[in-house]
N, CA, C and O atoms as a DFTB+ gen file, in Angstrom:
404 C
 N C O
     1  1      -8.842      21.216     -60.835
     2  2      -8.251      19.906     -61.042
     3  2      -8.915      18.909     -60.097
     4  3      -9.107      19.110     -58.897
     5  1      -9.288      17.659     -60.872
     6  2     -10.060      16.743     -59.517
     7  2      -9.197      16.028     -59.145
     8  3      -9.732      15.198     -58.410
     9  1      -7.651      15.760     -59.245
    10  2      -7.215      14.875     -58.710
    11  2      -6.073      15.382     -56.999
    12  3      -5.183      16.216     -56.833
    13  1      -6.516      14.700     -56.375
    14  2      -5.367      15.499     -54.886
    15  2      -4.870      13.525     -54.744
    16  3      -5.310      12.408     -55.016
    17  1      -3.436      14.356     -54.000
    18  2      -2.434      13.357     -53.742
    19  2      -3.049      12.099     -53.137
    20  3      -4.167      12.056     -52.623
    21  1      -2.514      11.459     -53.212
    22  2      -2.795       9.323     -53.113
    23  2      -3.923       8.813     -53.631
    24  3      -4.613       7.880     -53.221
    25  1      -4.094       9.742     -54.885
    26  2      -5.204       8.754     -55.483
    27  2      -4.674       7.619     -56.346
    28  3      -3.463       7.457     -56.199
    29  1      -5.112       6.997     -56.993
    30  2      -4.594       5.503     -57.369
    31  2      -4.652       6.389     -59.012
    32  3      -5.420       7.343     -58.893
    33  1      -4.240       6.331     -60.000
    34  2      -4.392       6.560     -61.205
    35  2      -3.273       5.605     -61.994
    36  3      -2.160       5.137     -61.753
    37  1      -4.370       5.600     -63.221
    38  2      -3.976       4.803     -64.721
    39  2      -3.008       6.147     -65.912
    40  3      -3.629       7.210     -65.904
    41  1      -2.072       6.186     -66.567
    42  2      -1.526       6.558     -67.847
    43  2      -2.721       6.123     -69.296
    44  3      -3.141       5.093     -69.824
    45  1      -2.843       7.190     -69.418
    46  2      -3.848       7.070     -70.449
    47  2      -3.344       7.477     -72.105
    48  3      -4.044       7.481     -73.118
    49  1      -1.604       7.872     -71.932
    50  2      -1.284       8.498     -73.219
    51  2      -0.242       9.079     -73.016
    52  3      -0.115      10.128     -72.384
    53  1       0.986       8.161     -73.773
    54  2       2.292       9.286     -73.787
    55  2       3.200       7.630     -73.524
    56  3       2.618       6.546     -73.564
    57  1       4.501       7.779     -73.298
    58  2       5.128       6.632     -73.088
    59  2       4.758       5.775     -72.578
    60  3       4.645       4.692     -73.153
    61  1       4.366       6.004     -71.026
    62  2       3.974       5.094     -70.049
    63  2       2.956       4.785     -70.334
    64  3       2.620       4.898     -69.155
    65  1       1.959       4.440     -70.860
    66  2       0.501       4.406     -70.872
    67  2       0.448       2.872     -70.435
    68  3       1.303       1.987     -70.456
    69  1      -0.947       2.903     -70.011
    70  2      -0.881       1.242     -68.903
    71  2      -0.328       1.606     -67.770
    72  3      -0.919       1.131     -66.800
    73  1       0.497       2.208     -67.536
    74  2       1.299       2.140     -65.779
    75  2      -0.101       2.560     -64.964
    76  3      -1.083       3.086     -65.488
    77  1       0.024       2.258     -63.779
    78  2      -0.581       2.548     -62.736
    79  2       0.611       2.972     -61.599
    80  3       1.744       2.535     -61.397
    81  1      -0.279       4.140     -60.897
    82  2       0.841       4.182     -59.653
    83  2      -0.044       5.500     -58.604
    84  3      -1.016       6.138     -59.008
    85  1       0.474       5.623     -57.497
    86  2      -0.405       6.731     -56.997
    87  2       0.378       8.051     -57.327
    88  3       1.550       8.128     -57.695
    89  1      -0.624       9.199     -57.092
    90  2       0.138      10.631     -56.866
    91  2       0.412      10.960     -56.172
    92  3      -0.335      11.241     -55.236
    93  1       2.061      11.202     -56.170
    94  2       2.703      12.163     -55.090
    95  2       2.890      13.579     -54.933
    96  3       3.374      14.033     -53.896
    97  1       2.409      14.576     -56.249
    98  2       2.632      15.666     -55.789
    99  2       1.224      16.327     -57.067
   100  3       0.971      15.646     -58.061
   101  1       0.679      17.303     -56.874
   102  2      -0.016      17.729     -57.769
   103  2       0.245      19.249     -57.961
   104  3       0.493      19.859     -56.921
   105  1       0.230      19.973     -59.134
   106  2       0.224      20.972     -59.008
   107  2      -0.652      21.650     -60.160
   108  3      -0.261      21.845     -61.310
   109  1      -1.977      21.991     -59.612
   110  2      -2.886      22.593     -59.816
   111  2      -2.606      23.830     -61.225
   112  3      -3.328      23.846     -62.221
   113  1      -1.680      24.580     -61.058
   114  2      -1.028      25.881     -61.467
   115  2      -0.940      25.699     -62.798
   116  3      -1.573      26.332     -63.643
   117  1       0.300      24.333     -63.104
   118  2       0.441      24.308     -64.207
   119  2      -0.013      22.741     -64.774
   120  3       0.513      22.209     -65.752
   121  1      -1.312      22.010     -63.786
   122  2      -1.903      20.807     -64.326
   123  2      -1.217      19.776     -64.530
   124  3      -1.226      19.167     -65.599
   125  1      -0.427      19.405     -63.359
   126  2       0.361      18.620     -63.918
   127  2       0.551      17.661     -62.523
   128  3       0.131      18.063     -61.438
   129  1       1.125      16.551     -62.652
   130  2       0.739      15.520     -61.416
   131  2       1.995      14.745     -61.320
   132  3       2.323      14.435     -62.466
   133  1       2.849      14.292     -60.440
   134  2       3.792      13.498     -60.462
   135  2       3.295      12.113     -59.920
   136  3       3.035      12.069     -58.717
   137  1       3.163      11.177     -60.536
   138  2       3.155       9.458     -60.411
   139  2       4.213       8.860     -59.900
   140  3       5.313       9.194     -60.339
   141  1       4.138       7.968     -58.986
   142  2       5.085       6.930     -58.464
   143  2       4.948       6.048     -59.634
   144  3       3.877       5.566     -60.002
   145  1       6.426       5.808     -60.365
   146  2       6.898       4.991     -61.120
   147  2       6.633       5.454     -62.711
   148  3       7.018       5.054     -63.810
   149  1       6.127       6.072     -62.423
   150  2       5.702       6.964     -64.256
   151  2       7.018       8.283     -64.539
   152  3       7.467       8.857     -63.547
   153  1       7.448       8.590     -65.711
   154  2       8.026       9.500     -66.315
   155  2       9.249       9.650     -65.528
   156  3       9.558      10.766     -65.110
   157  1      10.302       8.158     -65.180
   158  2      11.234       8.574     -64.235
   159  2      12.386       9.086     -65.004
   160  3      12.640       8.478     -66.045
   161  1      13.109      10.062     -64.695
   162  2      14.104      10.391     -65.377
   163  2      15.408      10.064     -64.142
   164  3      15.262       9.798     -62.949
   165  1      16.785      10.214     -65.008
   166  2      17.892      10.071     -63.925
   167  2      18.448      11.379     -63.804
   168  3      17.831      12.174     -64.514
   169  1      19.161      11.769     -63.319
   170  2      19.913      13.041     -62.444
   171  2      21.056      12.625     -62.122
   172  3      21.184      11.526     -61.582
   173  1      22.272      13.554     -62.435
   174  2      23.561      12.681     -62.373
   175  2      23.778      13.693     -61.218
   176  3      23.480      14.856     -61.493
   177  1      24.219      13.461     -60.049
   178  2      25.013      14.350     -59.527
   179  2      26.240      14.502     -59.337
   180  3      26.754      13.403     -59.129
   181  1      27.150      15.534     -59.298
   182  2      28.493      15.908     -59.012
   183  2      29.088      15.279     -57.586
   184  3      28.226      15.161     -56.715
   185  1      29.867      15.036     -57.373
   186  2      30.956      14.666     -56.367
   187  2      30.583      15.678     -55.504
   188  3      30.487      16.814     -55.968
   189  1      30.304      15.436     -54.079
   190  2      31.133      16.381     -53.125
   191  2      31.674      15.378     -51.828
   192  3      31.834      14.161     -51.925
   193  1      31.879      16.084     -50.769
   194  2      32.757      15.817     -49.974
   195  2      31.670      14.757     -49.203
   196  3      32.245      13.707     -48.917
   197  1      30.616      14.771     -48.904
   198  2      30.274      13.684     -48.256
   199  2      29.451      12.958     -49.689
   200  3      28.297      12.902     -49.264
   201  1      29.421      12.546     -50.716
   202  2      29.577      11.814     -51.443
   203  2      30.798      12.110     -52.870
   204  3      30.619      12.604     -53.983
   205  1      31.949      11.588     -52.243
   206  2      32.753      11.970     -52.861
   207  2      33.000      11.133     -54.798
   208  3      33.579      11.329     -55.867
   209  1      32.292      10.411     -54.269
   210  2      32.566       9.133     -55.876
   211  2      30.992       9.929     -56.793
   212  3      30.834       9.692     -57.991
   213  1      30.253      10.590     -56.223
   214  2      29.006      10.970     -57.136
   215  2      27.611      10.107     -57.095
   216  3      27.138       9.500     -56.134
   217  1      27.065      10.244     -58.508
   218  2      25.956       9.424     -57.843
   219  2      24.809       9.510     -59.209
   220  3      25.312      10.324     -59.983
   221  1      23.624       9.051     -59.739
   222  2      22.804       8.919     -60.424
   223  2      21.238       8.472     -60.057
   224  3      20.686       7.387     -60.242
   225  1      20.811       9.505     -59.566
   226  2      19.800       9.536     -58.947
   227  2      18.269       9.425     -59.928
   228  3      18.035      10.299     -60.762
   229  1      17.457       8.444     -59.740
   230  2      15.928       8.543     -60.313
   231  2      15.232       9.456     -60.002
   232  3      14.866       9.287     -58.839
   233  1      14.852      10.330     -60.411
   234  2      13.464      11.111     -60.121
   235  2      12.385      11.000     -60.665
   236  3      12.451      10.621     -61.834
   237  1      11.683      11.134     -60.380
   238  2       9.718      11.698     -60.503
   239  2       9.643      13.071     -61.495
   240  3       9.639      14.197     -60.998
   241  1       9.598      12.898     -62.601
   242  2       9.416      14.392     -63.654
   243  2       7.801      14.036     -63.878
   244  3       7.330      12.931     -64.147
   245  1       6.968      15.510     -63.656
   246  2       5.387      15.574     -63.984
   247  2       5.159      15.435     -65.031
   248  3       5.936      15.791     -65.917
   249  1       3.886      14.807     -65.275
   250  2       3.207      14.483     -66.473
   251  2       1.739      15.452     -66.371
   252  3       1.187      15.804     -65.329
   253  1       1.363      15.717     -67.607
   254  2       0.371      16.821     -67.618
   255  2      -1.361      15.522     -67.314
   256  3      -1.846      14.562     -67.912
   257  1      -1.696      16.347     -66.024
   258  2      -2.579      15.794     -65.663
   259  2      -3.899      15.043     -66.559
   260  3      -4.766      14.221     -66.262
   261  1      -3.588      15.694     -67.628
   262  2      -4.899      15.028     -69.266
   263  2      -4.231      13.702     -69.016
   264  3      -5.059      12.791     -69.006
   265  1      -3.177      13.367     -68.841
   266  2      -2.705      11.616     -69.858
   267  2      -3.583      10.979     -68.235
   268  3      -3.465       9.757     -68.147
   269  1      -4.176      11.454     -67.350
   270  2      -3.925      10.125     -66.866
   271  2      -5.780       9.648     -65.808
   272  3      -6.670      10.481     -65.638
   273  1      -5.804       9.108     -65.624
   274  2      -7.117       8.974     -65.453
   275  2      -7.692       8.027     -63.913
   276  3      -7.688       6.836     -64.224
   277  1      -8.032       8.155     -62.833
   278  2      -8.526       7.530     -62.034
   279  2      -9.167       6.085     -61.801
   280  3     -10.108       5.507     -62.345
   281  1      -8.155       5.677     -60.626
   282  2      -8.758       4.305     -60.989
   283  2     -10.028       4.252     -60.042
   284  3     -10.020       4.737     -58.911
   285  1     -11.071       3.645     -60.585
   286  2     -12.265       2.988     -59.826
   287  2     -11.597       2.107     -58.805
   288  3     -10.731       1.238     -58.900
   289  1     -12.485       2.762     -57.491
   290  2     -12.012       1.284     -56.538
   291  2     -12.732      -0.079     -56.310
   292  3     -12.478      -1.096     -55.666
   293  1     -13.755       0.349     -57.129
   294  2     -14.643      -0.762     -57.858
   295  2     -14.102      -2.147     -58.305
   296  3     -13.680      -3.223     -57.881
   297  1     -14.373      -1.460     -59.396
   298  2     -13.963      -2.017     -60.593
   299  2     -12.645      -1.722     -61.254
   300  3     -12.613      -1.383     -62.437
   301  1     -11.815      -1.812     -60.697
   302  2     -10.051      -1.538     -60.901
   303  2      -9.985      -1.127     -62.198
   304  3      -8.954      -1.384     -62.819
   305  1     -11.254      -0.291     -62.966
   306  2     -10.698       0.421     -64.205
   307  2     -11.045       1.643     -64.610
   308  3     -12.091       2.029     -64.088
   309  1     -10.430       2.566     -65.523
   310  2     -10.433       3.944     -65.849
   311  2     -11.737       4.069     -65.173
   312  3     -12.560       3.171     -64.992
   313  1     -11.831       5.658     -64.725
   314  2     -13.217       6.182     -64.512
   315  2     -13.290       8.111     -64.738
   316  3     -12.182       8.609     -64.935
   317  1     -13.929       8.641     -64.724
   318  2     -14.068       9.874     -64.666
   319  2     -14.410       9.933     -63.486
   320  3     -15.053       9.032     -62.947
   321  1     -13.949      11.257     -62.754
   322  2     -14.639      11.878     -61.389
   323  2     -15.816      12.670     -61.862
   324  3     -16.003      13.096     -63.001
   325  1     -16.869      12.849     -60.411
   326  2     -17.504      13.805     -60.757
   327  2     -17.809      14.276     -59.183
   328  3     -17.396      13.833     -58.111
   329  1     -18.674      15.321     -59.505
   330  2     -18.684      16.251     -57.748
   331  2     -20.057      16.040     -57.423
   332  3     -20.768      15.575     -58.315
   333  1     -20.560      16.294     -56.316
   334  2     -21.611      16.217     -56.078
   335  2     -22.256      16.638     -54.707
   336  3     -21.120      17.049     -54.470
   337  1     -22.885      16.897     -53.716
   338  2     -22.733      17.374     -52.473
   339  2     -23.900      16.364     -51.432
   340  3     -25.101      16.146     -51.597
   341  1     -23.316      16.083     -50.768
   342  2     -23.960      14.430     -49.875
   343  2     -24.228      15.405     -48.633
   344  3     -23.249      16.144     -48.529
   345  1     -25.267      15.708     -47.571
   346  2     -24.994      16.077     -46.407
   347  2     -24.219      17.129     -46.431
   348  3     -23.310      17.383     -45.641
   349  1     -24.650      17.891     -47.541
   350  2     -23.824      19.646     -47.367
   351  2     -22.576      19.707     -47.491
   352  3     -22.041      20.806     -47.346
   353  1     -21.782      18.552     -47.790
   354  2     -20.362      18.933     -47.884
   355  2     -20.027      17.888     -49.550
   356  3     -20.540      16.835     -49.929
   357  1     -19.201      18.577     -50.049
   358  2     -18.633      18.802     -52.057
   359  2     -17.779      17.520     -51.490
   360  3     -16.972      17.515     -50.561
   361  1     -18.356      16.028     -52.642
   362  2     -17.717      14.824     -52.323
   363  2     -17.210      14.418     -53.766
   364  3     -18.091      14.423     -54.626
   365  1     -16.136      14.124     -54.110
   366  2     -16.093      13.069     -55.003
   367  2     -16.509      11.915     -55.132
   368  3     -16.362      11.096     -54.225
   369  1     -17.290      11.525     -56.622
   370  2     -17.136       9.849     -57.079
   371  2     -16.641       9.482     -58.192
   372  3     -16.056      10.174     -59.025
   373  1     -16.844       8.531     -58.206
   374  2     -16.441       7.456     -59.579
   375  2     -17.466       7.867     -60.464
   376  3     -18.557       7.986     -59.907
   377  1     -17.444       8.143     -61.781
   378  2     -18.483       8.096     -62.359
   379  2     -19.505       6.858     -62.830
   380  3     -20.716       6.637     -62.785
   381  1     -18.170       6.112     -63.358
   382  2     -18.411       4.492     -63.822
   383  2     -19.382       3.576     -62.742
   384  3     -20.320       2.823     -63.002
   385  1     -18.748       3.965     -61.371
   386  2     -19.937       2.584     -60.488
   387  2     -20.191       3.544     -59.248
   388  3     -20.709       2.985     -58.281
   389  1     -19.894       4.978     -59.111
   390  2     -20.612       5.977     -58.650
   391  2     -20.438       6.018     -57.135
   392  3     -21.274       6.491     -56.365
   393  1     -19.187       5.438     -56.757
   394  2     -18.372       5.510     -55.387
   395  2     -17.887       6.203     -54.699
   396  3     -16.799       6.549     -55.161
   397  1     -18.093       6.625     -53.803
   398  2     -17.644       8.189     -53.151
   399  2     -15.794       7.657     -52.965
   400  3     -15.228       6.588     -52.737
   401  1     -15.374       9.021     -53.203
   402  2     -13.944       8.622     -52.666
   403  2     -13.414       9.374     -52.218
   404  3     -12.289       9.154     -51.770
């Protein structure tokens, strides 16, 4: 998977498409990426004693890492990653304007 947490990414397909937001959690395993502000669902929770009235909480539900696509820090639009090795060590770039990131 090329994407690791706080990269900037675009929705490329599925409800949200257009959103932008960064990643907060990735998980490699089953390809899938959680976005700040993308795919929020609510969560009702039950009463307890130190919140006794309850509550309806937003969460972050993953989206499968295909819908969504990297933003250039370029050119603030879609890009593909690619790998490459600068000085012996495995770097990411942009493909589009070819920016290490």
């Amino acid at each position: 998977m090329n994407f690791v947490k706080g990269d900037k990414v675009i929705v490329i397909a599925g409800k949200d498409k257009g959103k932008t937001g960064t990643i907060q959690k990735v998980d490699p395993k089953s390809n899938r990426v959680v976005v700040e502000n993308v795919n929020v669902r609510k969560k009702h929770r039950k009463p307890t004693q130190q919140t006794p009235e309850g509550s309806v909480v937003e969460i972050y539900a993953p989206i499968d890492a295909s819908n969504v696509m990297l933003v250039d820090p370029k050119t603030k639009k879609p890009t593909r990653i690619g790998h490459k090795e600068e000085k012996g060590k495995k770097v990411r770039y942009a493909k589009a304007s070819g920016t290490i990131l």
